[in-house]
PDBQT receptor file of N, H, CA, C and O in Angstrom, charges set to zero:
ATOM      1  N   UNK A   1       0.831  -1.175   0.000  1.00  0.00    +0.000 N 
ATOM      2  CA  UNK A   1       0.000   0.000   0.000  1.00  0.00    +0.000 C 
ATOM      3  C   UNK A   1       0.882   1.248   0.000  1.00  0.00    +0.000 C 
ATOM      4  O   UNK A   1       1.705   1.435   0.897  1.00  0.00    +0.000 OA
ATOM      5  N   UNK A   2       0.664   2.294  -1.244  1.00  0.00    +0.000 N 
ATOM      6  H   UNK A   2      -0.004   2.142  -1.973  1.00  0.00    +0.000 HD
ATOM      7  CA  UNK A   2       1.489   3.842  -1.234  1.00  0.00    +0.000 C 
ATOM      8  C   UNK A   2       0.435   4.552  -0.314  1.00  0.00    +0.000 C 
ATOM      9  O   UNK A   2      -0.794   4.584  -0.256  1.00  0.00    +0.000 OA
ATOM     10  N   UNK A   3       1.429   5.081   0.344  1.00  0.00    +0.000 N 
ATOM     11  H   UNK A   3       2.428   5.055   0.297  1.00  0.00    +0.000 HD
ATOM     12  CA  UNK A   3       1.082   6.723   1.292  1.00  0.00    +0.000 C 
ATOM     13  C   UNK A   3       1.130   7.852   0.786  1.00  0.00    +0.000 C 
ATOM     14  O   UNK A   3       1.531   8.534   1.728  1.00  0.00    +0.000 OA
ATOM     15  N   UNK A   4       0.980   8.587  -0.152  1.00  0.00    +0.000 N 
ATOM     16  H   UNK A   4       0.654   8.033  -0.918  1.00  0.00    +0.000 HD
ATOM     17  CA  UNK A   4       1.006   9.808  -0.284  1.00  0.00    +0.000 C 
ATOM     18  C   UNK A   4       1.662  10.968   0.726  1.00  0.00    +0.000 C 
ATOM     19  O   UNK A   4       0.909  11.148   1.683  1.00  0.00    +0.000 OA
ATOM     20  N   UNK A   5       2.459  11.524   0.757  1.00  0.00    +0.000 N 
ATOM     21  H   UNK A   5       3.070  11.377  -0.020  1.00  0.00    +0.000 HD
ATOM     22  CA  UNK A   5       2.956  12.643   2.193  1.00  0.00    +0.000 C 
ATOM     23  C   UNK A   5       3.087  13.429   1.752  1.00  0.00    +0.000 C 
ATOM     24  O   UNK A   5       3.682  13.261   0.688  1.00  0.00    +0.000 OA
ATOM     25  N   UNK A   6       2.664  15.116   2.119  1.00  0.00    +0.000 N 
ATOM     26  H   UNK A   6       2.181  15.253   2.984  1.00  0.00    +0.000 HD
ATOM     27  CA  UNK A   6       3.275  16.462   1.551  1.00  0.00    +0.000 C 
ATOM     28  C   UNK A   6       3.178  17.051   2.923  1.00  0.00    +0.000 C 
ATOM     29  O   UNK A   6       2.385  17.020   3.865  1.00  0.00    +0.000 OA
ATOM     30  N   UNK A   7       4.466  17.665   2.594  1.00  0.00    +0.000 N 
ATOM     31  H   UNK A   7       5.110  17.690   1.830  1.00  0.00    +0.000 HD
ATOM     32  CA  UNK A   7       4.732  18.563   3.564  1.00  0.00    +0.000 C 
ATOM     33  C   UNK A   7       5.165  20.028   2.892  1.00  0.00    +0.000 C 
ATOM     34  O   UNK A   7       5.724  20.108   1.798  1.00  0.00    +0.000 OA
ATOM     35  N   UNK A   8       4.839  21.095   3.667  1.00  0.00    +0.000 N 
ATOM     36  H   UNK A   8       4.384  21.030   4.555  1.00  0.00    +0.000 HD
ATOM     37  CA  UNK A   8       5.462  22.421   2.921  1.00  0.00    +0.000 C 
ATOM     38  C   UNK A   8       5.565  23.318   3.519  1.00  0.00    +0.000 C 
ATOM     39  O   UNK A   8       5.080  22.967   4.595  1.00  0.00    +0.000 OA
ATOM     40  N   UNK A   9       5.967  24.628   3.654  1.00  0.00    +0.000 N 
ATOM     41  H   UNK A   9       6.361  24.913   2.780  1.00  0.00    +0.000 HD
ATOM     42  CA  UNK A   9       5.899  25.353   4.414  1.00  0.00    +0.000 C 
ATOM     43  C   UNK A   9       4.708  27.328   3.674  1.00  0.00    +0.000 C 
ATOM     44  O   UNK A   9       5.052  28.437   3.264  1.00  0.00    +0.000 OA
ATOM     45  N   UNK A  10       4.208  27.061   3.770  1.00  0.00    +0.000 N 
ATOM     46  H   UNK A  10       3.929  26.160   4.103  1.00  0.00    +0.000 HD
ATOM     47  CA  UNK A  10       3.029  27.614   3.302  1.00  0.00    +0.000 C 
ATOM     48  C   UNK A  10       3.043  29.338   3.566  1.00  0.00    +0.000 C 
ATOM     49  O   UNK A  10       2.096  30.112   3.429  1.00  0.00    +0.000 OA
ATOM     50  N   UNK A  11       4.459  29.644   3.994  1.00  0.00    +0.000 N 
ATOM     51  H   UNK A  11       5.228  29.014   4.106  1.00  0.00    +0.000 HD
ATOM     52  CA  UNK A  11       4.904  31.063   4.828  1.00  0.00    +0.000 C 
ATOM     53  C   UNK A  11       4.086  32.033   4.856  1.00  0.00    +0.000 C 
ATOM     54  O   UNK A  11       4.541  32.965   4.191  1.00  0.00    +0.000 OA
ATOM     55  N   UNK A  12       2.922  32.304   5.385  1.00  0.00    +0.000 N 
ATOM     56  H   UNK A  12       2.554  31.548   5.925  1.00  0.00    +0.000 HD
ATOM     57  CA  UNK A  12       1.656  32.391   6.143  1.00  0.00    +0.000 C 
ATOM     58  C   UNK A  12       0.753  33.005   4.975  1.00  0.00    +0.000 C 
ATOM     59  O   UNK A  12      -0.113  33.869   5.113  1.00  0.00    +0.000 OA
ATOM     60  N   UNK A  13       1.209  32.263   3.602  1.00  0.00    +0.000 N 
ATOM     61  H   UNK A  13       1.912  31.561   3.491  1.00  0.00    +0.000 HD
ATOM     62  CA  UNK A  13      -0.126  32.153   2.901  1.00  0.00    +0.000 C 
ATOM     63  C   UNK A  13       0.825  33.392   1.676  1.00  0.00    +0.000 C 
ATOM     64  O   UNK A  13       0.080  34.062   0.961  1.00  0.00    +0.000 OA
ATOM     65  N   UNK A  14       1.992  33.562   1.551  1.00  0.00    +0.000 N 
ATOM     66  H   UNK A  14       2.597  33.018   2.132  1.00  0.00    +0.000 HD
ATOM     67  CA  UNK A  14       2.366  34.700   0.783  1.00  0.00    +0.000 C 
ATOM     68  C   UNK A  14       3.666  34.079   0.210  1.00  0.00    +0.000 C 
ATOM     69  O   UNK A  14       4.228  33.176   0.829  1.00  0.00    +0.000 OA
ATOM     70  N   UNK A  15       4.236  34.635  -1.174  1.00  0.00    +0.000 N 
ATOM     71  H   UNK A  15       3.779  35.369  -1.677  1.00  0.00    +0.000 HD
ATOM     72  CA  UNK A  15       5.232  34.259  -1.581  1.00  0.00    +0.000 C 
ATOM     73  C   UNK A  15       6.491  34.750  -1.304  1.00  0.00    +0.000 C 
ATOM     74  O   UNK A  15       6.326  35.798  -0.681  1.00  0.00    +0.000 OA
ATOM     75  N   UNK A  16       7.758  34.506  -1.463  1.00  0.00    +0.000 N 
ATOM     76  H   UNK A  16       7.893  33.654  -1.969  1.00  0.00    +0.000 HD
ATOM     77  CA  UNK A  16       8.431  34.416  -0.478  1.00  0.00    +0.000 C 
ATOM     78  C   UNK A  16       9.545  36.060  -0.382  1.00  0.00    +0.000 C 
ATOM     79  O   UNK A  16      10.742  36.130  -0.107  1.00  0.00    +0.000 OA
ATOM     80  N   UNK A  17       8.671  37.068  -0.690  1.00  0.00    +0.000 N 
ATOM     81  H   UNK A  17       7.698  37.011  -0.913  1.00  0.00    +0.000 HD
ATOM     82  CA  UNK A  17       8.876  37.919  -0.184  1.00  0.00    +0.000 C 
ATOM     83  C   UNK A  17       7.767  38.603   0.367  1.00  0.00    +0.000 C 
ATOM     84  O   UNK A  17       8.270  39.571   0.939  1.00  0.00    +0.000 OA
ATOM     85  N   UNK A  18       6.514  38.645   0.519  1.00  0.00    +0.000 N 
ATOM     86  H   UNK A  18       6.106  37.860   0.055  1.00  0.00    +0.000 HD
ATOM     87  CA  UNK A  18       5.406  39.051   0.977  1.00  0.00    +0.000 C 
ATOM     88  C   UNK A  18       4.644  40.047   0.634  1.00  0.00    +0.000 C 
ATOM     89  O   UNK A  18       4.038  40.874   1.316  1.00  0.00    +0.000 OA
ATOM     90  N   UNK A  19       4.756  39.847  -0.802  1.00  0.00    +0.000 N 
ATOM     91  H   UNK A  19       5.248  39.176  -1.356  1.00  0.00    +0.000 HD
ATOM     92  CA  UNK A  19       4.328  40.604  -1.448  1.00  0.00    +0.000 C 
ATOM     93  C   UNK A  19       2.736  40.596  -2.238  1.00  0.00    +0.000 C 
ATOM     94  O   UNK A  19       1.936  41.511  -2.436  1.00  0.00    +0.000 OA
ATOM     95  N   UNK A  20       2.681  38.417  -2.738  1.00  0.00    +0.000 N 
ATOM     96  H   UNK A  20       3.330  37.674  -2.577  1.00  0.00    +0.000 HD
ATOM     97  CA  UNK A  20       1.301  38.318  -3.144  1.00  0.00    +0.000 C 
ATOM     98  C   UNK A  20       0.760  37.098  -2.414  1.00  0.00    +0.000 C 
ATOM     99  O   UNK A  20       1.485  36.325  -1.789  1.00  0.00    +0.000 OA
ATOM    100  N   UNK A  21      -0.582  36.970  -2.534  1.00  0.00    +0.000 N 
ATOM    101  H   UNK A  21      -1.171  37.598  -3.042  1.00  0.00    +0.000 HD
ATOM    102  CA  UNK A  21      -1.087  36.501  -1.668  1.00  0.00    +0.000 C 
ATOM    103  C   UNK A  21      -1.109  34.713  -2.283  1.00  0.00    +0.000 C 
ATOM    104  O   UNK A  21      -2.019  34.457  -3.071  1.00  0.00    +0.000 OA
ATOM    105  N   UNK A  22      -0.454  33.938  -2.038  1.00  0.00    +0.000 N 
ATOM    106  H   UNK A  22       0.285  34.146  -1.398  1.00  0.00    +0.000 HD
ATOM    107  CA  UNK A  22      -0.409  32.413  -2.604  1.00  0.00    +0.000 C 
ATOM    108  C   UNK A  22      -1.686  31.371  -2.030  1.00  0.00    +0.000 C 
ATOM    109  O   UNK A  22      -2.060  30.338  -2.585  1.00  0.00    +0.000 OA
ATOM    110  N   UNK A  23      -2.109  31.835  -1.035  1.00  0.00    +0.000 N 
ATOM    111  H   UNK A  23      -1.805  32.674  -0.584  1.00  0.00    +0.000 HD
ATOM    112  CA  UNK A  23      -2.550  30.274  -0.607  1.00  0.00    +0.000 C 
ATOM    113  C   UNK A  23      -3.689  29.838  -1.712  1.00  0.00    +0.000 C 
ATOM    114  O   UNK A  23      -3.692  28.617  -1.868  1.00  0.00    +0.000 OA
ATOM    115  N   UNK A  24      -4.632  30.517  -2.498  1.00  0.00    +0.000 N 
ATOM    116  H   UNK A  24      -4.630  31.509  -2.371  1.00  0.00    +0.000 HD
ATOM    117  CA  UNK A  24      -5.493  30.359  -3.226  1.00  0.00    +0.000 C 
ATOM    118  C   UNK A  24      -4.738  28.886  -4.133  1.00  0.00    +0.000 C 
ATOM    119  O   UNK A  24      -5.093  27.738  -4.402  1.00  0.00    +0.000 OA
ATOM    120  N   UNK A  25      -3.644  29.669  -4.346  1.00  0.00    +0.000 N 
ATOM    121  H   UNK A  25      -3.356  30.601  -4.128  1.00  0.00    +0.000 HD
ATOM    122  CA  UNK A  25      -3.178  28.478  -5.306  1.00  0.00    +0.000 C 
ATOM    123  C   UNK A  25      -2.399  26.853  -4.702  1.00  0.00    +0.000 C 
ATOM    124  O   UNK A  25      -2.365  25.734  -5.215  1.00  0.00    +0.000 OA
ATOM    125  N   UNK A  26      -1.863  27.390  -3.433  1.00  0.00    +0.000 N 
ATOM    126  H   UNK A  26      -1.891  28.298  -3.016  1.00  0.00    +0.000 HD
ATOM    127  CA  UNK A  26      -1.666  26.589  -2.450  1.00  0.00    +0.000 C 
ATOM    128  C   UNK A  26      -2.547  25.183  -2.884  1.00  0.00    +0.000 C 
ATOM    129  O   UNK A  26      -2.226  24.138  -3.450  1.00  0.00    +0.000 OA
ATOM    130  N   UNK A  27      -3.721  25.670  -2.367  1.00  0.00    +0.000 N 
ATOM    131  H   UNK A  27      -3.981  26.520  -1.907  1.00  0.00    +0.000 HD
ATOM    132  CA  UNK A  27      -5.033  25.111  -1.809  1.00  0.00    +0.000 C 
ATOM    133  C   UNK A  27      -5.297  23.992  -2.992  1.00  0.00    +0.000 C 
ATOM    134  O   UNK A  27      -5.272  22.766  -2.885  1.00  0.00    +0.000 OA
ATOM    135  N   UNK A  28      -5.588  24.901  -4.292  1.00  0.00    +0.000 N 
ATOM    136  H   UNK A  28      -5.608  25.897  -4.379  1.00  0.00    +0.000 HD
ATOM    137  CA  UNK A  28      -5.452  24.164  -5.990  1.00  0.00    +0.000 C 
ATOM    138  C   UNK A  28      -4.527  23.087  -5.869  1.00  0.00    +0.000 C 
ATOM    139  O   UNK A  28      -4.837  21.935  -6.170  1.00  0.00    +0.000 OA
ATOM    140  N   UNK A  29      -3.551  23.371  -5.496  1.00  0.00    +0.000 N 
ATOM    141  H   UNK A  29      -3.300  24.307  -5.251  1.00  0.00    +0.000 HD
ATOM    142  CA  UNK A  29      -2.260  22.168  -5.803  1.00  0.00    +0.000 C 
ATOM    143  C   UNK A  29      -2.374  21.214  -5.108  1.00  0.00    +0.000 C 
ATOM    144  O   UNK A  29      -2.124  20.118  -5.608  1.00  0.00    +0.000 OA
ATOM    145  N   UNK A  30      -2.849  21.314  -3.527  1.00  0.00    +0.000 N 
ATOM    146  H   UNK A  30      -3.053  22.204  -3.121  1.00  0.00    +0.000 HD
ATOM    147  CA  UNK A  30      -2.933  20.511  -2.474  1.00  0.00    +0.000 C 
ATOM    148  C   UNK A  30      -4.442  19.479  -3.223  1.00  0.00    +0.000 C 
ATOM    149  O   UNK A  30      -4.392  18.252  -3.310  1.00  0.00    +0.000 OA
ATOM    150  N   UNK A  31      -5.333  20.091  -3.556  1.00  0.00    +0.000 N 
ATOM    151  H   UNK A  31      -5.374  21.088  -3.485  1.00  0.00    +0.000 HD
ATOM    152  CA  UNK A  31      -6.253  19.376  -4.494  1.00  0.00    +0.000 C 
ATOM    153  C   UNK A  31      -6.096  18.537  -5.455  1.00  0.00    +0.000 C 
ATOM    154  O   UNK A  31      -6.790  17.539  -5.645  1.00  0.00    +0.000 OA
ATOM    155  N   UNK A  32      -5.356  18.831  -5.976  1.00  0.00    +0.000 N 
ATOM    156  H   UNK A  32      -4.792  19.642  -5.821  1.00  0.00    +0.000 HD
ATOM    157  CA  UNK A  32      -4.989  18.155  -7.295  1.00  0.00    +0.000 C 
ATOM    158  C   UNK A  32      -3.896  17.076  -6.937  1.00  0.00    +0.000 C 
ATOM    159  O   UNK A  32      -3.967  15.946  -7.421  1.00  0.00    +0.000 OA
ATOM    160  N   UNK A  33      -2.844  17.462  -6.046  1.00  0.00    +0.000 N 
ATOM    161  H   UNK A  33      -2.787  18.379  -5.653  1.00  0.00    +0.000 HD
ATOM    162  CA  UNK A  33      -2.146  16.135  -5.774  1.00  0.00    +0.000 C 
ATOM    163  C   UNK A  33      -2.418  15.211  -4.842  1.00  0.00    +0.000 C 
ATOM    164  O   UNK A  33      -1.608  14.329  -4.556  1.00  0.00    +0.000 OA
ATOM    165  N   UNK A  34      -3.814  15.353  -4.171  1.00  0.00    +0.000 N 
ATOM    166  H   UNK A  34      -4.472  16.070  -4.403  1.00  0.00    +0.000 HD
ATOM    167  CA  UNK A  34      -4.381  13.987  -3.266  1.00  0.00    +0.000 C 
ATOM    168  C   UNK A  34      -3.605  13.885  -2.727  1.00  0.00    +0.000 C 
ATOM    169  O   UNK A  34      -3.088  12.981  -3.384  1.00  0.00    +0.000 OA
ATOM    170  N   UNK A  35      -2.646  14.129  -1.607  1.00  0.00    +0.000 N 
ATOM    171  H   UNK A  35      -3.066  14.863  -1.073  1.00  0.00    +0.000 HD
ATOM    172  CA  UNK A  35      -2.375  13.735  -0.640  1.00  0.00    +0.000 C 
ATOM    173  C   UNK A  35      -3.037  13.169   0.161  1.00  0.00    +0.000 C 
ATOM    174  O   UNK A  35      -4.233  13.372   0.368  1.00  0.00    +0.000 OA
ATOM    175  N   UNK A  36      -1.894  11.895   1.054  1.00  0.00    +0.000 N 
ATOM    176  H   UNK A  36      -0.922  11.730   0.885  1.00  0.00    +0.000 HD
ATOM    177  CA  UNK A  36      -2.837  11.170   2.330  1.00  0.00    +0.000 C 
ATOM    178  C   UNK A  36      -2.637  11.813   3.439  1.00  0.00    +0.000 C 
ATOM    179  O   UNK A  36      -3.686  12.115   4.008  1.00  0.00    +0.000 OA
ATOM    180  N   UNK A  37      -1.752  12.113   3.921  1.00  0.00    +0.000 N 
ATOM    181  H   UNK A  37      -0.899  11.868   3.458  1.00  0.00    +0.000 HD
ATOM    182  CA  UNK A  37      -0.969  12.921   4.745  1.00  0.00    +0.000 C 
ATOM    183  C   UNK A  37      -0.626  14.332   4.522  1.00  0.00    +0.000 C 
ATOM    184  O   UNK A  37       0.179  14.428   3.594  1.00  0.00    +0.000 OA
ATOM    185  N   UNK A  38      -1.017  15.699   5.151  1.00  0.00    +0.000 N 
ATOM    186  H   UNK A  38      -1.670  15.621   5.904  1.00  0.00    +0.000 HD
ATOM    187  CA  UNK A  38      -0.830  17.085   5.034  1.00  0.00    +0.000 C 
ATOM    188  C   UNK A  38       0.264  17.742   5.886  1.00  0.00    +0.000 C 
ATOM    189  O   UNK A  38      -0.330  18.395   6.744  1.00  0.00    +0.000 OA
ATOM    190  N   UNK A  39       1.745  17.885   6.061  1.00  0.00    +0.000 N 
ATOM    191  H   UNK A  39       2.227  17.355   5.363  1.00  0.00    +0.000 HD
ATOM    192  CA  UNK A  39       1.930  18.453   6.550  1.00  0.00    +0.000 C 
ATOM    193  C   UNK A  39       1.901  20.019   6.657  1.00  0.00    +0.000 C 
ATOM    194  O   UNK A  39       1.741  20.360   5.486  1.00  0.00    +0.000 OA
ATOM    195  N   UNK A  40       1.961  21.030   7.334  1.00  0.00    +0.000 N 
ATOM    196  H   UNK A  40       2.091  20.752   8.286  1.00  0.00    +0.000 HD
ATOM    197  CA  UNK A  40       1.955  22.368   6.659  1.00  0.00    +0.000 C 
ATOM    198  C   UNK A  40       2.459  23.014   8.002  1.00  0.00    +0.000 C 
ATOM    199  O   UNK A  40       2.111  22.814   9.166  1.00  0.00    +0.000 OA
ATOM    200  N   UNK A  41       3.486  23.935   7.399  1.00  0.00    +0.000 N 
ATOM    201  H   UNK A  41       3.769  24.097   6.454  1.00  0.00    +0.000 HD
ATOM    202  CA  UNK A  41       4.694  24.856   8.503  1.00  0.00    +0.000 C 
ATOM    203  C   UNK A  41       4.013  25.915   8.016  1.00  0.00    +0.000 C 
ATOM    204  O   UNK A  41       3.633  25.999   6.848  1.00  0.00    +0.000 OA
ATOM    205  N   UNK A  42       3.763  27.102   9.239  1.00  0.00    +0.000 N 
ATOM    206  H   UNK A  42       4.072  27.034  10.187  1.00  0.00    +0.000 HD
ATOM    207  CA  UNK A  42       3.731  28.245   9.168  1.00  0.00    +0.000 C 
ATOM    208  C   UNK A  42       2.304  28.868   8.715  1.00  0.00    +0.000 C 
ATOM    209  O   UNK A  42       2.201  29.916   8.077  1.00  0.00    +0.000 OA
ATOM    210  N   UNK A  43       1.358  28.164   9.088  1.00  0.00    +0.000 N 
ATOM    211  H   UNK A  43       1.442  27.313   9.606  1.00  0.00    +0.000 HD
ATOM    212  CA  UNK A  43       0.260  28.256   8.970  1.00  0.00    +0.000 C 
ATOM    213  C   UNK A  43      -0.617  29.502  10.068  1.00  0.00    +0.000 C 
ATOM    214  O   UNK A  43      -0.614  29.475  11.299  1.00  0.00    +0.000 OA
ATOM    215  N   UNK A  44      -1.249  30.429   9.265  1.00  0.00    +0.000 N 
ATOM    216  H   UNK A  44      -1.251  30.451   8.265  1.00  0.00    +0.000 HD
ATOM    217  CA  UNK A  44      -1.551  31.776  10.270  1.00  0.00    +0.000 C 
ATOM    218  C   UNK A  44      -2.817  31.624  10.691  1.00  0.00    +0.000 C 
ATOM    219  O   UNK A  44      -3.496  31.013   9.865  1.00  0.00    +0.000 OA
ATOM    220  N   UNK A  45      -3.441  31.974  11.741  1.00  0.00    +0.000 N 
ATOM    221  H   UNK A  45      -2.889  32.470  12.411  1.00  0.00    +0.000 HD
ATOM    222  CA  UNK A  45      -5.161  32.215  12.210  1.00  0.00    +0.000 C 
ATOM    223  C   UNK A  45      -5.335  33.586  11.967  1.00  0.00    +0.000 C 
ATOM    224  O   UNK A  45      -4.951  34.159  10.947  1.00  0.00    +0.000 OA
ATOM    225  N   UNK A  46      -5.944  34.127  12.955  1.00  0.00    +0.000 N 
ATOM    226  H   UNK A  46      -6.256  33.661  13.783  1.00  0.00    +0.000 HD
ATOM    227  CA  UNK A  46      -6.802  35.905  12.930  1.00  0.00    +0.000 C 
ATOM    228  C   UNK A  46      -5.284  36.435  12.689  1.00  0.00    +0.000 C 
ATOM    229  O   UNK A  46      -4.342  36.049  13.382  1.00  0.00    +0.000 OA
ATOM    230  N   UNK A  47      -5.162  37.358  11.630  1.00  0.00    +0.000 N 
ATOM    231  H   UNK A  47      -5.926  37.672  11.067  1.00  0.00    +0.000 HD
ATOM    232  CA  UNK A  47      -3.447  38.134  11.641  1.00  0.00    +0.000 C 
ATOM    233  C   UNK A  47      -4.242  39.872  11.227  1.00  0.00    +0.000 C 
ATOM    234  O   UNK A  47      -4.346  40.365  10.104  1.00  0.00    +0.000 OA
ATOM    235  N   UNK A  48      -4.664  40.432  12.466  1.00  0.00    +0.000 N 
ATOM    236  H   UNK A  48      -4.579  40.031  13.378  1.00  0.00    +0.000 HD
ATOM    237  CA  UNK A  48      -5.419  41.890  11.976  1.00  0.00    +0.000 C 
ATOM    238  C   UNK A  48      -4.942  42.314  11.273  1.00  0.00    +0.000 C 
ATOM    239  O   UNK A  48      -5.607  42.314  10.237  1.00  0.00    +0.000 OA
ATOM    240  N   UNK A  49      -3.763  42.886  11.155  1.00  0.00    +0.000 N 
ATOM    241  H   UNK A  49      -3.223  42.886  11.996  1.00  0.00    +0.000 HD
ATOM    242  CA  UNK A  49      -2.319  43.431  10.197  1.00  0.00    +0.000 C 
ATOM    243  C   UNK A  49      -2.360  43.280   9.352  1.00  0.00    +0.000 C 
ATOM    244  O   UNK A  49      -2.401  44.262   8.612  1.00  0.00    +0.000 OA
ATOM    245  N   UNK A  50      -2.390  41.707   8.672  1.00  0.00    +0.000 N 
ATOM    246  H   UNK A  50      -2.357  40.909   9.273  1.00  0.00    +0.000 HD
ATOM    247  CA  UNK A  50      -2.006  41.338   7.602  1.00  0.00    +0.000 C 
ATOM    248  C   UNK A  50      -3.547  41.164   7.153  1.00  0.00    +0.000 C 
ATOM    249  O   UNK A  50      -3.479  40.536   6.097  1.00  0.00    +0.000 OA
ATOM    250  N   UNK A  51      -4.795  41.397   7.422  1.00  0.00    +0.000 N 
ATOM    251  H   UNK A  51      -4.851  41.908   8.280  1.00  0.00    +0.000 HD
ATOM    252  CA  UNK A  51      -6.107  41.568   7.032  1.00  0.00    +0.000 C 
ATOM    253  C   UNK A  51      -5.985  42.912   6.491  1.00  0.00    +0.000 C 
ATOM    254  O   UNK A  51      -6.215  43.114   5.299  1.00  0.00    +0.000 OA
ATOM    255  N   UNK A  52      -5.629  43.874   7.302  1.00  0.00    +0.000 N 
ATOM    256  H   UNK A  52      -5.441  43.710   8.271  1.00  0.00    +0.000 HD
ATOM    257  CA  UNK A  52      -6.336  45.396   6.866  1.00  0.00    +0.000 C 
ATOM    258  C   UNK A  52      -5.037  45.729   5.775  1.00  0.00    +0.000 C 
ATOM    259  O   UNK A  52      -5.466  46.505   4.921  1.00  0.00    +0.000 OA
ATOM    260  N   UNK A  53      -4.032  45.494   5.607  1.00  0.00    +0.000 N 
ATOM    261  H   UNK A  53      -3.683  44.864   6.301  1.00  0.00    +0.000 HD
ATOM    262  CA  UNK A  53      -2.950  45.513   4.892  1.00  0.00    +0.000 C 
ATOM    263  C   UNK A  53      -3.466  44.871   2.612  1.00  0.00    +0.000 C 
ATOM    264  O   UNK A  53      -3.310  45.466   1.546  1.00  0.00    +0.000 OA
ATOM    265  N   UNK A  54      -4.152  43.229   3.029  1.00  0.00    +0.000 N 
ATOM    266  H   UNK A  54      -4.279  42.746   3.895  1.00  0.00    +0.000 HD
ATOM    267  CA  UNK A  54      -4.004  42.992   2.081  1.00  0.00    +0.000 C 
ATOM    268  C   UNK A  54      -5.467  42.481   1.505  1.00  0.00    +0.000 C 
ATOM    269  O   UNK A  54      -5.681  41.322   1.859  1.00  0.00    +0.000 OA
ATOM    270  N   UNK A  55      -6.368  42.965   0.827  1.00  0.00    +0.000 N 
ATOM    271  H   UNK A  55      -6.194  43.906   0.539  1.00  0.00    +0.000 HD
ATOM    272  CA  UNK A  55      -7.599  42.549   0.670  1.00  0.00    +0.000 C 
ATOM    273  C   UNK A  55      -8.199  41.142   0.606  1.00  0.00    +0.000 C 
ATOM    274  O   UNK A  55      -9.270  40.725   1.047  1.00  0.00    +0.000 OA
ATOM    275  N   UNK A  56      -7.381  40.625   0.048  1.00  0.00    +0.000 N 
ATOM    276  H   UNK A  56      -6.511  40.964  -0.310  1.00  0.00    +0.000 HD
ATOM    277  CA  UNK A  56      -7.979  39.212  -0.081  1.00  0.00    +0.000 C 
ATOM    278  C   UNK A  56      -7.106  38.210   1.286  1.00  0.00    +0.000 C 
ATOM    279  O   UNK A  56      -6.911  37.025   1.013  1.00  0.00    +0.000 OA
ATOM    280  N   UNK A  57      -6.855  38.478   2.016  1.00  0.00    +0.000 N 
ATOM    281  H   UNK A  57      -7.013  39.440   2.238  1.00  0.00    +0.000 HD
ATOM    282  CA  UNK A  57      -5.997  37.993   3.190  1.00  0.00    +0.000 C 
ATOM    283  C   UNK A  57      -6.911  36.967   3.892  1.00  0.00    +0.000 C 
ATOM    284  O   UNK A  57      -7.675  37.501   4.696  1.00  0.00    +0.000 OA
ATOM    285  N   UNK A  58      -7.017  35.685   3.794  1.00  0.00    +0.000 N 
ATOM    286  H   UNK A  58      -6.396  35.251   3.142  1.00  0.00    +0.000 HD
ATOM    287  CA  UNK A  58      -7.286  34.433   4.283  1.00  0.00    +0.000 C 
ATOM    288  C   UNK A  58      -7.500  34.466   6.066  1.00  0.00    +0.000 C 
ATOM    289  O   UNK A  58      -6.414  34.175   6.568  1.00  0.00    +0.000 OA
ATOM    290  N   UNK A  59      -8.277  34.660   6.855  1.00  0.00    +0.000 N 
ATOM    291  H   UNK A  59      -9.159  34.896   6.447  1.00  0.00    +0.000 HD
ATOM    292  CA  UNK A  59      -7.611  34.469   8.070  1.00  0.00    +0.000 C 
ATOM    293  C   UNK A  59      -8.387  32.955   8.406  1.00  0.00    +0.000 C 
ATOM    294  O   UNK A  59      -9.468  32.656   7.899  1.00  0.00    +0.000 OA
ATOM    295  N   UNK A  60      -7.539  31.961   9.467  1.00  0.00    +0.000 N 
ATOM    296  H   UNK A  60      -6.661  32.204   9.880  1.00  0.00    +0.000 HD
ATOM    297  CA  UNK A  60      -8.013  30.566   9.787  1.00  0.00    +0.000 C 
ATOM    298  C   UNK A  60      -7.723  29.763   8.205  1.00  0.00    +0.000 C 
ATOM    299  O   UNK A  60      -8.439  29.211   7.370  1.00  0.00    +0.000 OA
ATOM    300  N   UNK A  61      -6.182  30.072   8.358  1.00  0.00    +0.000 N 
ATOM    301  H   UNK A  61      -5.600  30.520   9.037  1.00  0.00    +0.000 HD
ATOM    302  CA  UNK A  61      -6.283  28.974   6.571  1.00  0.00    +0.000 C 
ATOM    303  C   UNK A  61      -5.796  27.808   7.066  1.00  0.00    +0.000 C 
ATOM    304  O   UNK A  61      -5.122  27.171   6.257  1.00  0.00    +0.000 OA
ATOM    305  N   UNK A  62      -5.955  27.236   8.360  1.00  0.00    +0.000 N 
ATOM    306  H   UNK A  62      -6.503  27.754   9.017  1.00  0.00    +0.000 HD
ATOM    307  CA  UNK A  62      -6.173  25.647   8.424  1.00  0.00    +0.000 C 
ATOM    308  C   UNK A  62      -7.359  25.052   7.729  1.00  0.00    +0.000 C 
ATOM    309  O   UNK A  62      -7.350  24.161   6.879  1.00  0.00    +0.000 OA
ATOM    310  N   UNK A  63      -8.565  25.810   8.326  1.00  0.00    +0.000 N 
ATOM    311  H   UNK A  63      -8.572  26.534   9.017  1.00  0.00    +0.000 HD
ATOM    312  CA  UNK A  63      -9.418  25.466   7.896  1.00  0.00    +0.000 C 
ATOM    313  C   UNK A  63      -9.787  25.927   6.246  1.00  0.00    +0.000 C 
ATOM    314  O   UNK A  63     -10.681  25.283   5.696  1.00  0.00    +0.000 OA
ATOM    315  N   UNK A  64      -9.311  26.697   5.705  1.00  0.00    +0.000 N 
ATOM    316  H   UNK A  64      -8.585  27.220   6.152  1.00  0.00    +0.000 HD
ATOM    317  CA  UNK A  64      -9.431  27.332   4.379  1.00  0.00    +0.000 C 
ATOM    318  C   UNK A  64      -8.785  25.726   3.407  1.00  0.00    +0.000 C 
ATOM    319  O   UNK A  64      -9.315  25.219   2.418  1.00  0.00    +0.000 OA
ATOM    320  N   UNK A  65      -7.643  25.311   4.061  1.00  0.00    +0.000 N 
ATOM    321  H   UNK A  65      -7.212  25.723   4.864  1.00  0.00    +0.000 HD
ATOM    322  CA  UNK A  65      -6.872  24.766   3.525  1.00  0.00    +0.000 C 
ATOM    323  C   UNK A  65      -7.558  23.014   3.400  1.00  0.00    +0.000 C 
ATOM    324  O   UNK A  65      -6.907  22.135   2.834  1.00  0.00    +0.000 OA
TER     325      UNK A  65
């Protein structure tokens, strides 16, 4: 029996200077490759800051995810 595993570090939903907002596509990829197992580093809840800062800003992207 194969396991599927992904792990990633998801750096709180932005690319890796913090400039655009990734997890949308995150989310797509994590879909499409069926994973059995999810790991995910750096995952954000309520971030006020980074809400009033960026319009489309995800807050609770465990559950988004």
């Amino acid at each position: 029996m194969k396991i599927k595993i992904l792990t990633f570090n998801i750096h709180k939903g932005f690319n890796w200077n913090n400039t655009k907002i990734t997890i949308e596509l995150l989310k797509e990829n994590l879909l499409k490759e069926k994973p059995d197992i999810v790991f995910l580093q750096e995952v954000s809840g309520q971030n006020i800051k980074l809400a009033k800062k960026f319009d489309h800003y995800i807050d609770n992207q465990f559950e988004y995810l």
